[in-house]
C-alpha positions in Angstrom: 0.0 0.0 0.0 1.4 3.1 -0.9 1.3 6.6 1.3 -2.0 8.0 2.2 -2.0 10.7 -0.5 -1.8 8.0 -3.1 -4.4 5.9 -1.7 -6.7 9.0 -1.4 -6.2 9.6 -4.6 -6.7 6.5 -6.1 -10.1 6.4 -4.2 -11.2 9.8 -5.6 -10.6 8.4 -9.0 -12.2 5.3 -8.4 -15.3 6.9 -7.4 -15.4 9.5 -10.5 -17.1 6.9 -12.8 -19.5 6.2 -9.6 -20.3 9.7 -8.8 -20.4 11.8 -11.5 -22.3 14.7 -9.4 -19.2 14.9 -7.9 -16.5 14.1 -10.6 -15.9 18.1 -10.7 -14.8 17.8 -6.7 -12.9 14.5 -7.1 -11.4 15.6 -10.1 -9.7 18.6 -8.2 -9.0 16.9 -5.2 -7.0 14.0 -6.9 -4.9 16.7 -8.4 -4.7 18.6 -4.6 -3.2 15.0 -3.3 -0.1 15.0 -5.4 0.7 18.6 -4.2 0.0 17.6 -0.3 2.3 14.6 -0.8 5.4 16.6 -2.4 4.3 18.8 1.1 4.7 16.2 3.2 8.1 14.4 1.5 9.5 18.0 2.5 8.4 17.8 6.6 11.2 17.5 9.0 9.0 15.3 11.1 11.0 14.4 14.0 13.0 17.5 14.3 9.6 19.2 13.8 7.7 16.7 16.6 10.5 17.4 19.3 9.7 21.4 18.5 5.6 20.9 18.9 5.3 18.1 21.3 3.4 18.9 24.5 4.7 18.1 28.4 4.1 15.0 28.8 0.8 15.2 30.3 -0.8 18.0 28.4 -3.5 16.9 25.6 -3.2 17.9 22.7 -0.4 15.6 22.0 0.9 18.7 19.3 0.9 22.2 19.8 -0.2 22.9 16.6 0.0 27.3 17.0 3.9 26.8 17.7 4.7 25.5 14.1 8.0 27.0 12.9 6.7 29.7 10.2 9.9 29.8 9.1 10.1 26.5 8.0 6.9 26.5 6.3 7.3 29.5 3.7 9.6 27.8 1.1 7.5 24.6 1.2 4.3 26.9 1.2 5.4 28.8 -2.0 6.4 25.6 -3.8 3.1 24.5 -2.9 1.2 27.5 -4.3 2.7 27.0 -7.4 1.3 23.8 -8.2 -2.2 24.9 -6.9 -2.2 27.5 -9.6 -2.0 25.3 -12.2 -5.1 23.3 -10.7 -8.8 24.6 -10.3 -11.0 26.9 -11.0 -9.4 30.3 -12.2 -10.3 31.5 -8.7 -8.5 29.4 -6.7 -5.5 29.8 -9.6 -5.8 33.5 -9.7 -5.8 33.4 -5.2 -2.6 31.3 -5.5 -1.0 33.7 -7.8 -1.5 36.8 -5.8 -0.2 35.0 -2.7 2.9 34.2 -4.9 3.3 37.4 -6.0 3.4 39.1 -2.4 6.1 39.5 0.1 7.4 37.0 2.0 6.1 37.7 5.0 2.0 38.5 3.9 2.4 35.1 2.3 2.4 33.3 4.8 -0.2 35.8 6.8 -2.9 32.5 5.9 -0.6 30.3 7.8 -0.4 32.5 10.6 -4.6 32.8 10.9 -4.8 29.7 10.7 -2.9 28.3 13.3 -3.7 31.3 15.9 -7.2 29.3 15.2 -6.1 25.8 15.2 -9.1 24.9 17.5 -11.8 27.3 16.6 -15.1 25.9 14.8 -15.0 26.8 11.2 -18.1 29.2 10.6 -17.8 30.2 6.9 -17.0 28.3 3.4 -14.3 28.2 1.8 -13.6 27.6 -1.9 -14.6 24.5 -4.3 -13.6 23.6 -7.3 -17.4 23.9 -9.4 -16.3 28.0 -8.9 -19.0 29.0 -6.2 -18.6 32.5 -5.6 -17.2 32.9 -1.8 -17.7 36.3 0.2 -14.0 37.4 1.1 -10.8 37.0 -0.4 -9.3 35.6 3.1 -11.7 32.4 3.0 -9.9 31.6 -0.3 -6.5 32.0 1.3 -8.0 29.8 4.6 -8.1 27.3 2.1 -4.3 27.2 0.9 -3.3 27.1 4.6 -5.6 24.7 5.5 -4.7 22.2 2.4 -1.4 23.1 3.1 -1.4 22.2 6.6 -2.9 18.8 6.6 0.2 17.2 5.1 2.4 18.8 7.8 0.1 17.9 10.4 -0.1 14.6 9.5 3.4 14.0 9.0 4.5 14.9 11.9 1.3 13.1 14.2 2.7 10.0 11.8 6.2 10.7 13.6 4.2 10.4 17.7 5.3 7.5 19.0 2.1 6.0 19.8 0.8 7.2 16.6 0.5 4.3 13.7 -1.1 5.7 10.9 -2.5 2.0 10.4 -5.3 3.4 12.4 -6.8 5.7 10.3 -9.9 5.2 8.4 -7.1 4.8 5.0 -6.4 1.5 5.9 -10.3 0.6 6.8 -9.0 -1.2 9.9 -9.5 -0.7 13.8 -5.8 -1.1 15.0 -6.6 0.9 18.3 -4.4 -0.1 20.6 -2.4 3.3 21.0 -5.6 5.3 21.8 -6.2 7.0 24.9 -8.9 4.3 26.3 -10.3 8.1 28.7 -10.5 10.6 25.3 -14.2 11.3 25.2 -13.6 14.6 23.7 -14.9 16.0 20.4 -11.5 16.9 19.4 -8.5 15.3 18.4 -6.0 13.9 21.1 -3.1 14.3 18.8 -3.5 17.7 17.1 -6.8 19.0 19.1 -8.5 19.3 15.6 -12.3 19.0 15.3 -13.8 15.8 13.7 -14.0 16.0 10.0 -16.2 12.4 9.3 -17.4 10.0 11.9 -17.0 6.1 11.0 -19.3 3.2 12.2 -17.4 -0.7 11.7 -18.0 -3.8 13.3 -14.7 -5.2 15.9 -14.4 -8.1 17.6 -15.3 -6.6 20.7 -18.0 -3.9 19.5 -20.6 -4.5 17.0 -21.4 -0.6 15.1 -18.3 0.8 16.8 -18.4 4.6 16.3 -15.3 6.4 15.7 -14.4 10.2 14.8 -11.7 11.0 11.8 -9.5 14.2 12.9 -10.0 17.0 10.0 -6.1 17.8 9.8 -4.2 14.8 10.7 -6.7 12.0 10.3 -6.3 10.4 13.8 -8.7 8.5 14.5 -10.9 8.2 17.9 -13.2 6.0 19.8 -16.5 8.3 20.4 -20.0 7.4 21.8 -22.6 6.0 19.3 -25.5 7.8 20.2 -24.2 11.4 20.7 -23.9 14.9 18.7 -20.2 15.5 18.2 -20.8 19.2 18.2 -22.8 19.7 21.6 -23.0 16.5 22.8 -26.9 15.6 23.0 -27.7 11.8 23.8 -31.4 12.1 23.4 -32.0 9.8 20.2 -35.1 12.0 19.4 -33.3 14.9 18.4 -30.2 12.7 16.3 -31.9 12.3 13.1 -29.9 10.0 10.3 -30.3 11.1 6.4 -29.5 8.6 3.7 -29.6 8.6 0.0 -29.7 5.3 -2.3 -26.6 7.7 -4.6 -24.6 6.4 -1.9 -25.9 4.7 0.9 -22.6 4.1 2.7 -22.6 7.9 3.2 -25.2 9.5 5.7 -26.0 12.6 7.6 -26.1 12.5 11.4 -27.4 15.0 12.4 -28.4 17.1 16.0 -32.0 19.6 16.5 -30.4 20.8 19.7 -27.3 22.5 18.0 -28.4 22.4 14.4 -25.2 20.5 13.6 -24.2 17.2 11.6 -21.8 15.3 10.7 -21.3 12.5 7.8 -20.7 9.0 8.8 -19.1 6.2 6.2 -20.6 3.2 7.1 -17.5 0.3 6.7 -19.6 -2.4 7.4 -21.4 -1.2 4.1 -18.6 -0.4 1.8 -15.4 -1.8 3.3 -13.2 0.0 0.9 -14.3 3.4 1.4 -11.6 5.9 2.8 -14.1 8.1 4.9 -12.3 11.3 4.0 -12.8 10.9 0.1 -16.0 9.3 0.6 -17.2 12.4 2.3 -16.4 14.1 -0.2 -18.1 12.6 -2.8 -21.3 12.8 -0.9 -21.9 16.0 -1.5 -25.8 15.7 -2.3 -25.9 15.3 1.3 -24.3 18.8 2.0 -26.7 19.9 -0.3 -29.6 18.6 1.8 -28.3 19.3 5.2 -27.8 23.1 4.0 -31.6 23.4 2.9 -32.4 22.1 6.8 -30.6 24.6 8.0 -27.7 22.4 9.3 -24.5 23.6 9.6 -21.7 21.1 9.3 -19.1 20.4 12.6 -16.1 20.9 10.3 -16.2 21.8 6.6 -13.8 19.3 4.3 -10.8 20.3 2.9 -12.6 22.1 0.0 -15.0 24.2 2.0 -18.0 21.7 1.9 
């Protein structure tokens, strides 16, 4: 198997044929991976995990707002430059004014972004079927934050007790290193907020419920039957949305916060790699929005 950009990429290709509502999305996305993996070939892990690494007894694992800047803005500008080649003209045209300012405004999106590592994400961001998007600094949000997920999840790759084996690539339950006490709606490695929660079967736990970090794609045990937002563990008010397009892919969602989250079903499509899969299902996105829903953490592409 090869590195986790590669086999999110071959997933978004494998599901263009099978979602073409989507094949504009996937399309992009497949071309976004090969930038993020140059990105992370480039991460100093190690040197970089010994920098970031909190006490001992501090969670987050990562303090994620203490990322060398300085590090990042040769990597960052290499990266810009192959996001302008991919796109709509937009998210080219964004890419080229960041490359054609100073040093120091260019990384300004890497800056916000990490002085608000573990804020909820409000607005959207750009996507590649050119929806118009209000300000010019959601666009650059987007470059950071597709920038940043590589590092991220380099260097959570580099923790000791960290196996990227247990991810949601690999479609396996290898959870041995988790924190068997993290009941948190956030991630215990990089304290980002859940991107796509994940229901499989274990030996142990029939419908186990996991949560899929946004940023570095830990993965985390988290209670079945409760919003991932506010917490509520009334069923009542936990409404599930499916659609036959792709039944593997549903919406949980929560009446007490007007929040939801998209669950891959494993047990349904054992192949899936709940972070493309996500993606794909954008019909649901689509439907949640007309509820009035507002999703826990947007995807890498602002959906």
């Amino acid at each position: 198997m090869g590195s986790i950009w590669s086999v999110r990429r071959a997933r978004a290709t494998h599901l263009l044929d099978r979602t073409p509502h989507a094949s504009e999305i996937l399309t992009f996305y497949a071309g976004l991976t090969e930038a993020q993996e140059r990105v992370a070939a480039q991460v100093p892990a190690a040197e970089w995990l010994a920098l970031i690494r909190s006490p001992e007894s501090d969670s987050p694992w990562l303090r994620v707002d203490t990322l060398p800047l300085d590090g990042l803005a040769l990597p960052f500008r290499e990266f810009l430059s192959r996001v302008a080649d991919l796109g709509t003209e937009q998210i080219r045209e964004g890419a080229r004014t960041l490359l054609s300012g100073d040093d120091d405004g260019r990384i300004d999106p890497l800056r916000n972004a990490l002085s608000s590592w573990r804020e909820p994400e409000l607005g959207r961001g750009p996507n590649p079927e050119g929806e118009e998007v209000e300000e010019v600094e959601s666009l650059f949000g987007f470059y950071a934050r597709a920038f940043l997920d590589p590092v991220i999840t380099s260097i959570a790759q580099a923790t000791s007790t960290h196996d990227i084996a247990s991810t949601p690539e690999t479609a396996t339950a290898q959870t041995s290193a988790l924190p068997n006490d993290w009941t948190r709606n956030s991630c215990y490695v990089c304290g980002g907020q859940p991107q796509v929660a994940v229901l499989r079967d274990l030996s142990e736990s029939i419908g186990h419920r996991s949560l899929t970090c946004s940023m570095c794609a830990t993965e985390w045990r988290f209670q079945r039957l409760t919003c991932p937002h506010c917490g509520e563990t009334e069923a009542g008010k936990l409404p599930v949305h499916t659609a036959e397009s792709i039944a593997h892919v549903r919406v949980d969602a929560c009446t007490t916060c007007s929040r939801y989250i998209k669950t891959v079903d494993l047990r349904k499509q054992g192949n899936a790699v709940p972070l493309v899969d996500e993606m794909a299902a954008v019909e649901l996105d689509l439907w949640a929005q007309e509820q009035g829903l507002t999703k826990v953490r947007t995807n890498v592409l602002g959906l």
